[in-house]
C-alpha positions in Angstrom: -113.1 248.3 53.7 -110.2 245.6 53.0 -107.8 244.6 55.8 -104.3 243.4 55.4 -101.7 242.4 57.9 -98.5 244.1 56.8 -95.1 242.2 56.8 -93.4 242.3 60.5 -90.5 244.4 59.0 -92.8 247.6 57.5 -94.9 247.4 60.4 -92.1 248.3 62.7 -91.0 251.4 60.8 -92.1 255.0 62.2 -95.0 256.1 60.0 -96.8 260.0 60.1 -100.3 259.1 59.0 -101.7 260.8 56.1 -103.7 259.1 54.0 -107.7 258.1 55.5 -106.9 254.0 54.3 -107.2 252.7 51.3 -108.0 254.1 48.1 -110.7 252.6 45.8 -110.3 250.4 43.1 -112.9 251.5 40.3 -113.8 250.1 37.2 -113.9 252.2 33.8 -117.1 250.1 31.9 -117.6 252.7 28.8 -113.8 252.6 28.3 -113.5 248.7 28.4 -116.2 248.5 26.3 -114.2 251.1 23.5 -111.2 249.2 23.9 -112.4 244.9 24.4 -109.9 245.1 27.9 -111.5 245.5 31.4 -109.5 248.5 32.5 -109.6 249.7 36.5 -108.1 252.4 38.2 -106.4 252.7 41.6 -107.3 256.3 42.5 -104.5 257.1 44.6 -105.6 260.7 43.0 -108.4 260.7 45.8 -106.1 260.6 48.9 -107.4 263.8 50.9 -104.8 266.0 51.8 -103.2 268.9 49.7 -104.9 267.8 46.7 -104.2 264.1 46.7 -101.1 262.0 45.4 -99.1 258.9 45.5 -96.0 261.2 47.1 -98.4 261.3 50.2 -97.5 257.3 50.9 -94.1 258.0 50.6 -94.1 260.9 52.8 -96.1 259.1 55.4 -92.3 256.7 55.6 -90.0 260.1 55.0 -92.0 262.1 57.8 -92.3 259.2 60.2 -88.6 259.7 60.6 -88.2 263.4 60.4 -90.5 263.2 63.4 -89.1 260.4 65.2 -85.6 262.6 64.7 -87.1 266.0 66.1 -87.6 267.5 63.2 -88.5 271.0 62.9 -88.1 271.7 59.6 -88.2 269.7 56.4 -86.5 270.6 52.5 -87.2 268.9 49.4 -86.2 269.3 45.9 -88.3 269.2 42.0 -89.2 271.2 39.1 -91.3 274.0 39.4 -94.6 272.4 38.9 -93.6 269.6 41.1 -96.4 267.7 42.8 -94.1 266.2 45.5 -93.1 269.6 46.7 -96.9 270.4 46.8 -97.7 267.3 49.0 -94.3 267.4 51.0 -95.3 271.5 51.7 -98.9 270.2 52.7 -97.9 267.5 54.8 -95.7 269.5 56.7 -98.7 272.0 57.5 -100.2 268.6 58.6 -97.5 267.7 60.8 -96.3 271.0 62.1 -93.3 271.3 60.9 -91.8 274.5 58.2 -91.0 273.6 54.5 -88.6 275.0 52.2 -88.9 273.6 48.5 -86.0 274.1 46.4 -87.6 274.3 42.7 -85.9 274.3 39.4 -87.0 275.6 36.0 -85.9 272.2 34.4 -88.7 272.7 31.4 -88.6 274.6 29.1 -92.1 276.8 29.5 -92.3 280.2 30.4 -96.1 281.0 30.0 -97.8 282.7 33.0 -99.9 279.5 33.7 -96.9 277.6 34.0 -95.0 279.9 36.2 -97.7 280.8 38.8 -100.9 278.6 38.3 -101.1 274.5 39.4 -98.9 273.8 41.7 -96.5 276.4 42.5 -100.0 278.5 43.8 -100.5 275.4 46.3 -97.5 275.9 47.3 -97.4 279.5 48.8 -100.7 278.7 50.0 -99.9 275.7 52.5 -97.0 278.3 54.0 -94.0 277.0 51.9 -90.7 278.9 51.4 -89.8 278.6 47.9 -86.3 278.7 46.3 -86.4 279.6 42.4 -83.1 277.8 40.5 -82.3 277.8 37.1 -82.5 274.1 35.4 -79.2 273.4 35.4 -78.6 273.7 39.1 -77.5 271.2 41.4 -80.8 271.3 43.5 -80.3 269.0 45.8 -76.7 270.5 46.7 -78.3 273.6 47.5 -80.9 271.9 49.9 -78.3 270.4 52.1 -76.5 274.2 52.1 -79.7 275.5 52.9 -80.1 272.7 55.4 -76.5 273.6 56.9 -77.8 277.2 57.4 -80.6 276.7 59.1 -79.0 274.2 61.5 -76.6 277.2 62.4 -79.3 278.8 63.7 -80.9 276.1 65.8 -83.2 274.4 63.4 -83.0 270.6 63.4 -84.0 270.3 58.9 -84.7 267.3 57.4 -84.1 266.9 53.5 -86.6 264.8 51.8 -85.0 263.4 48.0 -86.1 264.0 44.9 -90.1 262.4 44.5 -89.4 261.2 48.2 -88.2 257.9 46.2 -85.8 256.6 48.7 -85.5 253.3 49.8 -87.8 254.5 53.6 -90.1 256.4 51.0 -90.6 253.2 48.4 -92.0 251.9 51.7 -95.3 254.0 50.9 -95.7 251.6 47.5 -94.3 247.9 49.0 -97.5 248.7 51.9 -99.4 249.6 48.4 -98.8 246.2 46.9 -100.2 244.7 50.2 -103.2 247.1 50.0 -103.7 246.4 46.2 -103.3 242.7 46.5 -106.9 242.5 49.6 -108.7 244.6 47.2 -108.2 242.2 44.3 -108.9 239.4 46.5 -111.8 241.0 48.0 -113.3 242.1 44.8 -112.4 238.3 42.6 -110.0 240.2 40.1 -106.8 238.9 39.0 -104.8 241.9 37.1 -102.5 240.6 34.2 -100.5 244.1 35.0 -100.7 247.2 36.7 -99.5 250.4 35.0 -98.0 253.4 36.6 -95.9 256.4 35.2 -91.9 256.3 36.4 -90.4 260.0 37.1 -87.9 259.4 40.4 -88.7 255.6 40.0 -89.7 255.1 44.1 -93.3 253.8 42.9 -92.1 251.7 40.5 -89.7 250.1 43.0 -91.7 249.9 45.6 -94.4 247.9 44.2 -92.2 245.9 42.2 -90.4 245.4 45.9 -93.8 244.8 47.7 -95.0 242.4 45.3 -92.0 240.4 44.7 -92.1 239.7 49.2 -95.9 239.3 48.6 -96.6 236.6 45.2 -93.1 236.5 43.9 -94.0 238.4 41.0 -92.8 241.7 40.7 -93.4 241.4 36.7 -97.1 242.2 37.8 -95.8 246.5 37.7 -94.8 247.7 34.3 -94.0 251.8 34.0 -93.9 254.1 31.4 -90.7 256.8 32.2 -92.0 260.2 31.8 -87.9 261.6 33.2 -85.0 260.0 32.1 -83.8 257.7 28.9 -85.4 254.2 29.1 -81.4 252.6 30.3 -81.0 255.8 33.1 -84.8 255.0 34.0 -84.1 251.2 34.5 -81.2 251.4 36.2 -82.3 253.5 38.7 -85.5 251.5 39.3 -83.7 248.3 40.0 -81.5 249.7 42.5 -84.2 251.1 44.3 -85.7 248.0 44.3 -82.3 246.2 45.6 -81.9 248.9 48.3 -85.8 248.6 49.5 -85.5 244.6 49.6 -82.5 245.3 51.6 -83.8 248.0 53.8 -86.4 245.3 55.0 -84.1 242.4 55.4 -85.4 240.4 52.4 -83.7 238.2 50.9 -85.5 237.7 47.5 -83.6 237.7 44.1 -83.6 241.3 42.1 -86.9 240.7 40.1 -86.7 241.9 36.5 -88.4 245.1 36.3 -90.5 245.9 33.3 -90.2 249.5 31.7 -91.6 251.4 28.3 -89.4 254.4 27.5 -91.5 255.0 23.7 -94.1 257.6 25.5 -91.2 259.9 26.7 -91.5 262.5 24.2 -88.6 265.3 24.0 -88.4 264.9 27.4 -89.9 265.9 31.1 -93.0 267.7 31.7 -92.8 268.7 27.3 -96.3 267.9 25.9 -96.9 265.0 23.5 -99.9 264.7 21.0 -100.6 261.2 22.7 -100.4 262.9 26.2 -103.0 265.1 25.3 -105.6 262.5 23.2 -105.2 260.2 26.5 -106.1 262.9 28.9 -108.9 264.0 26.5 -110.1 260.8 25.5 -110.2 259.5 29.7 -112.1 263.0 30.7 -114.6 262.4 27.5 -115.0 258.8 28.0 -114.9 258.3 32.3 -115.1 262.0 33.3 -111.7 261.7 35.0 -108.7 263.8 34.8 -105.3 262.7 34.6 -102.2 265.2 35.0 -100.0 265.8 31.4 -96.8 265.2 32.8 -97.0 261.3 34.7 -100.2 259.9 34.0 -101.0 261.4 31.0 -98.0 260.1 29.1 -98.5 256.8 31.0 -101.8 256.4 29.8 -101.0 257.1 26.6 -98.3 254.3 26.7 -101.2 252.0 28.0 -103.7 252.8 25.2 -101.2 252.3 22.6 -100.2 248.7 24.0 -103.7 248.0 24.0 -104.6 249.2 20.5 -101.6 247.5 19.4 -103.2 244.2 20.7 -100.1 243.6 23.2 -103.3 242.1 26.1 -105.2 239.3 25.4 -108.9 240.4 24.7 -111.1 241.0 28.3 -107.9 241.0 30.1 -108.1 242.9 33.2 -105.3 246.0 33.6 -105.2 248.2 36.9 -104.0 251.7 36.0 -102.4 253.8 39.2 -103.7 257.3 39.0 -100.8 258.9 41.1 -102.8 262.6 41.0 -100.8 265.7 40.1 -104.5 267.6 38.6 -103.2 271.1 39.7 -100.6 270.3 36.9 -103.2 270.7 34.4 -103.6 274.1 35.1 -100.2 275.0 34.4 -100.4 273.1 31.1 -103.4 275.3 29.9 -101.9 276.5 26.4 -101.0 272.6 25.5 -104.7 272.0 25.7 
């Protein structure tokens, strides 16, 4: 087990634990071997509670306040098969507290599987009250109603934001960048990059964030955007960036943040061909699974980059598994 001394600044911040400490850095030798790179994984896929998932070290930050504001009852907002609802409705069970999650039907699949399997079954299970929107709504305007509802009757609601990636919850991923950066150290790796998908854009920023305090070099993090255009995608990353760096006090110059929007697709949570030969070709090769909406597509963005001889040859490449397997259940008739 590595250990790390946080900066002063996180430290101080009301945390709700949920995660066991840290998650393992493992190597993938048959897929190296296929590919002349030396790829790892960060299996943030293995955290232990509700199925696992990098929301959980955001939630840690985003609960550590709901509590520390007497809390009762927390609301957050997704798409129907959202794996942050599933680990915001679990880690309320955790902590005690009720959840509402106010889903929308933002893609455009209506099969059974989709509507009822993966994570929407997770949901119901840990105790959550669901609100079903169509895709257009304003989801997050009908959390805050809902919030102002419940407060009428005595409940003290806290509303979590989309993918809990707000400046408190990027917290989860600048402690990450501490935690990655011991493990490396510890196990006499230097990573030329580490690759992670970019949905709501808080684990992006927040290792981006946490390494920039930590080496200077927040060019270390590249994403792949699996939700909005490449331009919507980067903008929002680099504010999220600015407003963590300013939510710890730190001073250090907007680093330049490095983002693929080719692996997109048609657009969120819709199946691509190289989605699906990356989630085959890892289960085949490693015998691990990869969800088909984040990782899968960032994957795929990581083989092509690779086959396209974009790494030096024997260059070693961490890839953040950020979890989200009950998706693949919903996704049955893609596969």
């Amino acid at each position: 087990m590595v250990s790390y001394q946080l900066p002063t600044q996180l430290a101080a911040i009301p945390r709700f634990p949920l995660l066991e400490g840290a998650t393992p850095i493992q190597a993938l030798p048959r897929l190296s071997k296929q590919l002349g790179v030396k790829l790892f994984v960060k299996r943030d896929d293995l955290m232990g509670l509700g199925g696992g998932g990098n929301k959980l070290r955001k939630l840690e930050f985003l609960l550590g306040e709901a509590m520390a504001l007497g809390a009762d009852t927390i609301i957050t907002v997704g798409g129907r098969q959202s794996n942050h609802a599933r680990l915001t409705a679990a880690a309320a069970a955790r902590a005690g507290l009720a959840c509402e999650l106010v889903l929308t039907r933002n893609v455009p699949r209506h099969d059974e599987a989709y509507q009822h399997n993966g994570n929407i079954l997770l949901d119901e299970l840990f105790g959550a009250t669901l609100h079903d929107l169509p895709g257009e709504a304003d989801a997050l305007a009908y959390a805050e109603a809902r919030a102002e509802e419940l407060r009428a009757c005595g409940q003290r609601v806290y509303v979590c934001p989309l993918g809990g990636s707000s400046p408190l919850g990027c917290l989860g991923y600048v402690a990450c960048a501490w935690e990655i950066s011991a493990q490396a150290n510890a196990m006499e790796l230097d990573f030329a990059q580490l690759i992670v998908p970019n949905g709501s854009g808080g684990t992006h920023a927040g290792l981006a964030a946490g390494f920039a305090l930590l080496e200077g070099h927040a060019q270390r993090v590249k994403s792949y955007t699996v939700l909005a255009p490449l331009s919507q995608a980067k903008a929002t990353t680099e504010q999220k960036v600015a407003d963590t760096l300013a939510l710890l006090q730190a001073s250090h110059p907007q680093p330049e943040i490095l983002l693929d929007g080719e692996h997109l697709g048609e657009g969120y949570g819709i199946p691509t061909d190289e989605m699906k030969e990356a989630v085959q070709f890892l289960a085949r090769t490693e015998g691990l699974l990869l969800d088909p909406v984040y990782g899968g597509k960032a994957f795929a963005g990581l083989l092509h980059d690779i086959r396209s001889q974009r790494y030096q040859p024997g260059a070693s490449i961490l890839f953040l598994m950020t979890g989200g397997v009950p998706g693949l259940f919903a996704y049955r008739s893609a596969f």
